[in-house]
Structure formats: C-alpha cells, structure tokens
N, C-alpha and C positions, 0 to 999 in steps of 0.2 A: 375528182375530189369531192368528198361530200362533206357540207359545213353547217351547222344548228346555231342558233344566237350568242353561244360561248365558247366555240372555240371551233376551227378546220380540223379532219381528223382524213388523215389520208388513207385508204383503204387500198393495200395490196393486193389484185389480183392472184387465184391461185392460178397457178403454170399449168396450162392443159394435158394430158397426157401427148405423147406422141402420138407421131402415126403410125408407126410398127406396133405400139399398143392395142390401135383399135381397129376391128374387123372393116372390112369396105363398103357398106351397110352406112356404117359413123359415121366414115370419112366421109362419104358421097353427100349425105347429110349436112355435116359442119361446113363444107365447101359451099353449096348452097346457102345454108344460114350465111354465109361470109360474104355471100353476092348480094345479101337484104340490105338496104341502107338504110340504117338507126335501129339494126335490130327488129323489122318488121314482124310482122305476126307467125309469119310461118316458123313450124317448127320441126324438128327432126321427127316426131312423131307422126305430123301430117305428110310430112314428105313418106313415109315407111305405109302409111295409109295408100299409095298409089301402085303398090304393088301387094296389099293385101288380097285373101288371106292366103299365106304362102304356103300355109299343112292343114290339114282336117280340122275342122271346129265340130263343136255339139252344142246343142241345141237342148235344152231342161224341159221337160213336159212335167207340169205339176199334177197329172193325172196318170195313172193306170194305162196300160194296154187296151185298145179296143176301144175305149171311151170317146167319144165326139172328138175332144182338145188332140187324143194322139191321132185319129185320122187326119185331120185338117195337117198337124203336124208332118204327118208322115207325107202326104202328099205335096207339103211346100218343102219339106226337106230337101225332096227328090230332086224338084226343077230347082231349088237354089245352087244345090250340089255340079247340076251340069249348067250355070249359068257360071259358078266360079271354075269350076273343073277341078275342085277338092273336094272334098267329100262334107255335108252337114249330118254327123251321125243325134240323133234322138235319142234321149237318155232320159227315161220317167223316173222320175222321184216322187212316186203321190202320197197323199196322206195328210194330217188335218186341213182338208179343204183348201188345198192348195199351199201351206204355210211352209212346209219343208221343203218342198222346190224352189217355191221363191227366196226360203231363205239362202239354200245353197247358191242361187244365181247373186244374190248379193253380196256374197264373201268372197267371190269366183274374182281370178286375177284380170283387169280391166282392161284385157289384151284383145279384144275380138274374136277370140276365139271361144267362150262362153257365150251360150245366148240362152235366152228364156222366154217361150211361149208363154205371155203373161195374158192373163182375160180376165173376165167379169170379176171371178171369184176374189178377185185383188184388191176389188173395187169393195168388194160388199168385205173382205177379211177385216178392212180398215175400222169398221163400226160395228163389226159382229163382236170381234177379239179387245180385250181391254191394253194387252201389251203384246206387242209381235217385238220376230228378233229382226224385222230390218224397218225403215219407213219406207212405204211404196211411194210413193215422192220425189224422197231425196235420193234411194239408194237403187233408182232403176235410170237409164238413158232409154227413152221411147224412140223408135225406132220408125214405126208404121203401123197401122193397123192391117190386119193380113186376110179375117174372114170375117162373115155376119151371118145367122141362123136364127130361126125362132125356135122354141119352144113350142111345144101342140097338147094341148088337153085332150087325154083320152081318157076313156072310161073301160071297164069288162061288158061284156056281153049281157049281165044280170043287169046292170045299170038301165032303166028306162028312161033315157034321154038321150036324146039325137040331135039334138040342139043346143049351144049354151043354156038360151035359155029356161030349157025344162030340166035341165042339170041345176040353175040355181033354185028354180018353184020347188025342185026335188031335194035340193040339200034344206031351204028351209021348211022345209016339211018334216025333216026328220033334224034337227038340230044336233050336232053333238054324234051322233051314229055314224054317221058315212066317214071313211078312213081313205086317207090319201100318201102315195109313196114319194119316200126324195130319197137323192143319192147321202143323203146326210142333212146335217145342219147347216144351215149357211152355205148352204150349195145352191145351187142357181133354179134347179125344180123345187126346192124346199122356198125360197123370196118369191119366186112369179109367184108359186101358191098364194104364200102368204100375204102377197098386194095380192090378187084376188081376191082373197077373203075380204080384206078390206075393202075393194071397193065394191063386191058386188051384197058384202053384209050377209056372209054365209059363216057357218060354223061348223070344221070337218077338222076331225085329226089325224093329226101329224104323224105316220110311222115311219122312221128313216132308218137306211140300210146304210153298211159299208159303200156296197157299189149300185147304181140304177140295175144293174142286172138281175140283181137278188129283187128288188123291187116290181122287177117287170115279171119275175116269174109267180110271185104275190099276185098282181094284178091278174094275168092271166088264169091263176088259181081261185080269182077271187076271195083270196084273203084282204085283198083292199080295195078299194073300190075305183078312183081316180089316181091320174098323175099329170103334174106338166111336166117331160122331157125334153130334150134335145130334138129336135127332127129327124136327122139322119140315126139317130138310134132305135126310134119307134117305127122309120118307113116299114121295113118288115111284114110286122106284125100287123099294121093298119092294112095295107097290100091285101094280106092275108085273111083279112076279115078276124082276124084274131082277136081284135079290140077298136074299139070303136073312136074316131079323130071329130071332136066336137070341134076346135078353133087353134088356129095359130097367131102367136104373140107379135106380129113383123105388122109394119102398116099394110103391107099388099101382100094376097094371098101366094101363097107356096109353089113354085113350077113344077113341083113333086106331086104334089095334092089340090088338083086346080079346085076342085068341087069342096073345099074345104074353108068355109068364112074365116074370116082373121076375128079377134076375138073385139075388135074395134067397131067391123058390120055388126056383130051380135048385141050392141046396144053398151057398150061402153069407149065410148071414143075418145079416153085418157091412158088407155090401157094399149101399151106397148109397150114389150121388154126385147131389146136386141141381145143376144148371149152372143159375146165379140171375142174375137183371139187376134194377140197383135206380136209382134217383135220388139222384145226390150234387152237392154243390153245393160251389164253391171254399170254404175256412177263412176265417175271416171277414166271411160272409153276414150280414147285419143278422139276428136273431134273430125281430125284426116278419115279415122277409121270409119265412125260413124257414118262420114260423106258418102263415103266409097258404098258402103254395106248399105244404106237406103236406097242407091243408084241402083245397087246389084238386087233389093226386094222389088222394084218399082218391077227390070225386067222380068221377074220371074213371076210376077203376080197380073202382068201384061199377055202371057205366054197363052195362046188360045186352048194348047192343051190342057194346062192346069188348070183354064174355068171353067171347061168342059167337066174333066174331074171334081170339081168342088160342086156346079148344077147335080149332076147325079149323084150328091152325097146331097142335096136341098141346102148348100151352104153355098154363099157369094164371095166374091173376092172384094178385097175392099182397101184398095192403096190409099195411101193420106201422106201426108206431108207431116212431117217430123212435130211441126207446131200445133197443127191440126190435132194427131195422134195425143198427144199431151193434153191440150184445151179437154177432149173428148174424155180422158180417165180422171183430172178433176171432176169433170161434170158428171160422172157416175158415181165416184165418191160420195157427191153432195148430194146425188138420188138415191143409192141405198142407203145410205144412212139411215135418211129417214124412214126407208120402207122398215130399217132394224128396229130404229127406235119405235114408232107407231106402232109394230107387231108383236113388239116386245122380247122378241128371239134373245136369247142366250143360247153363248157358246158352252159346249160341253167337255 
C-alpha cells in the first residue's frame, strides 16, 4: 500500500503472464528473481548476461578497410570470436571522421550484440563538430581499452632533414611553403600536426585527403612534403627507405623502429599523442552483459598470440578496467579540445 499526506491509495498489482506464456529463458529468470529477498538487485537481464553471447555479434569499425582502427579490429575480432565461440563479425561504417559509425552504434539495440571500436577520433569529434547526432558520453558504455600506437613523422626523400630538429630549423626557414598530408580534418594525423605546430612554432599547410592512402602517395610523389601517421601504416614504406621516420609520438621509442627518437628525446618533452582504440557498447547495455563481455576482452587481450599480432603491427595491447577506460576518454576530451580550439580547426 502506498500512502502521501492526503489519503492511502491502494495500488493493484498487474497479474503476471503465465508460465505457458513465457519462453524458459523467463521462467528460469523469474524463478531466480523469486529466491532475491526484497527484491535484490539482480535482474532477469543480468541473469541472461551468464550465458551471453548466444549468436554472432558485430563489431562497427568507424573506419575504411585497411586503415590502422580496421586492423587492430580485425585481429581482436578474431581472438574474441574463439574466446566466445560465436563469431564478432567487423562491419566498417567510415566517413565524417568517424561520425557515422559511431552514430550508428548509438542507435544500435542495447542487446550486446552491437559493439563499436570507438578511438581517439570521438575524443577530438566532441570539439571539432558543433552538433553530432549522438553524445559520446552519455550514449556510449565503455567497455576496455584494447590498443595504443604512435604516430611517426615522416618526410619524402627531397626533404633535408633527418632529425626533428632540422625539420623544424627547416620549416622555419621557409614559412608557409612546406605542405603536410592528413587522412582529413580532425583526423588524428591532421591534430598531432596541428599540436606540433604549436608547439614547436612552425608554419606548414594543411592538405587533407579522403583516406592517408591518397596522402601517402602525395608524399611519396612529393607533392607534400611531411605527415604524421599511424605507425603500422607507414612501417612499409620507412622499411623501404621509401620515406624518411624523423620521431614517434609514444613516450618510449617503437619495437618496430628502435633507432627512431620519440619526438619527446628530440627536445619537446610535452609532446605525446597516444592514437587509442577501445571497446564501447550502445548506453543501456544490460549491466550482466557488460560483466560478462569485459571478462571475455580482458581474456583475449591476455592471449600471447594476439600481442604477438598487435607488436608486429607496432600496436600494444592495452586492457583497463571499465572505470579506468571511461576516466581515460574524459581526459582526452578535455585535451583535444583545446588542441581544436588553440589551432583553430574547423569542421568541413
């Protein structure tokens, strides 16, 4: 009976369905709720959490084929897949800088069975974009964090500099002349740039392509002169003497490119940019599920084969704990921002 200052007002329970109604799934569920005393926390969703996930899930990749975010992807896919023993199929959605992926993971039914390789670009869309169609905030469940990679400054072969710093004596010297490539705007090689410039008080412009691909064939054409990319997309071509690796963005040098200073030894020691990929799930993910699905990243992100895989791509493995993961994408938020605002970027 529930009663307010003017009057008891008895409240009828409604009559539950049967049990010929409900599948064995329910039942097995309500039964349990039935053994909670007072109505405990547990709930039919978390109980359904212990037997997830029971068919094929997919996974949203807000990037293109081939691009850094879908290998990492692909290769966690793989071992999550034989850690559940259903399958995580990879579904790219790319396009404005990651905007249409993630929006589609936020609309996605909050079943566990949609997931979304969410990364940096979520961080930086927050302050790039004036109005997005979801809040990365409110409308993502962070999951884990899954990888970490630097960034590497390269240059073409015409470029005389083998050093950062004769690459900056060099870009000021020529102010305004020397052209540098990104995968777009407010993409992750277009901000390192740009905090570059900033702090090391160089002046280069901006040409931005659809995809880094188009970019690197520019570069290699010398039609532009610098980039900072992904690591595992440029090892190649550095290998190859193709194009030249002045510094990577991580605090400790690359196990890919020992001989290669991080851009922190070259005389700026503020200057770190991790380019991260993590596991988020639609807002309103059953909590049981959640449990279960972090249990299940921790094993497959533990798996020796998969770190071996992710080293030979120059990418780390990077488990975290659910709270950790969350703390971690505020705290990017509140750093690109200001790299947006101080650089002045607009979205196009």
């Amino acid at each position: 009976m529930a009663r307010d200052s003017k009057r008891a007002v008895l409240v009828q329970p409604q009559q539950p369905p049967g049990d010929d109604m409900m599948g064995p799934s329910v039942r097995s569920a309500r039964a349990l709720l039935m053994l909670c005393p007072f109505g405990m926390t547990m709930s039919a969703l978390d109980v359904w959490g212990q037997s997830y996930p029971s068919k094929p899930a997919r996974m949203i990749v807000a990037f293109g084929a081939g691009a850094t975010t879908d290998i990492v992807a692909r290769i966690f896919a793989n071992k999550l897949s034989e850690v559940w023993g259903q399958q995580l199929v990879v579904e790219n959605r790319p396009g404005a800088g990651g905007v249409i992926g993630l929006e589609s993971a936020a609309r996605a039914t909050p079943d566990g069975y949609t997931l979304v390789l969410c990364g940096i670009n979520q961080a930086i869309s927050a302050a790039l974009y004036k109005k997005l169609p979801y809040d990365h905030l409110r409308d993502f469940a962070p999951v884990s964090l899954v990888a970490t990679l630097p960034n590497i400054l390269v240059v073409n072969s015409a470029v005389p500099a083998r050093t950062v710093g004769e690459f900056v004596a060099y870009a000021k010297a020529n102010p305004g002349k020397m052209k540098y490539a990104s995968s777009g705007i407010g993409a992750s090689p277009h901000l390192t740039m740009e905090l570059f410039k900033t702090t090391s008080g160089i002046n280069l412009v901006h040409v931005p392509y659809k995809t880094m691909a188009q970019g690197v064939t520019d570069l290699l054409g010398g039609h532009v002169d610098a980039a900072f990319n992904n690591l595992p997309t440029q090892l190649p071509n550095v290998r190859a003497g193709k194009m030249r690796a002045l510094g990577v963005t991580s605090a400790r040098r690359s196990e890919q490119l020992p001989d290669v200073p991080t851009i922190i030894e070259s005389g700026y020691p503020d200057f770190e940019v991790t380019v991260w990929q993590g596991l988020c799930a639609p807002a309103r993910t059953p909590p049981g599920i959640l449990t279960k699905l972090h249990a299940d990243v921790m094993k497959a992100l533990a798996a020796p084969d998969l770190r071996q895989r992710f080293v030979e791509q120059g990418v780390d493995s990077a488990p975290s704990s659910t709270e950790a993961f969350s703390a971690f994408i505020r705290a990017e938020t509140v750093r690109w921002g200001k790299t947006v605002r101080e650089s002045g970027v607009v979205a196009q």
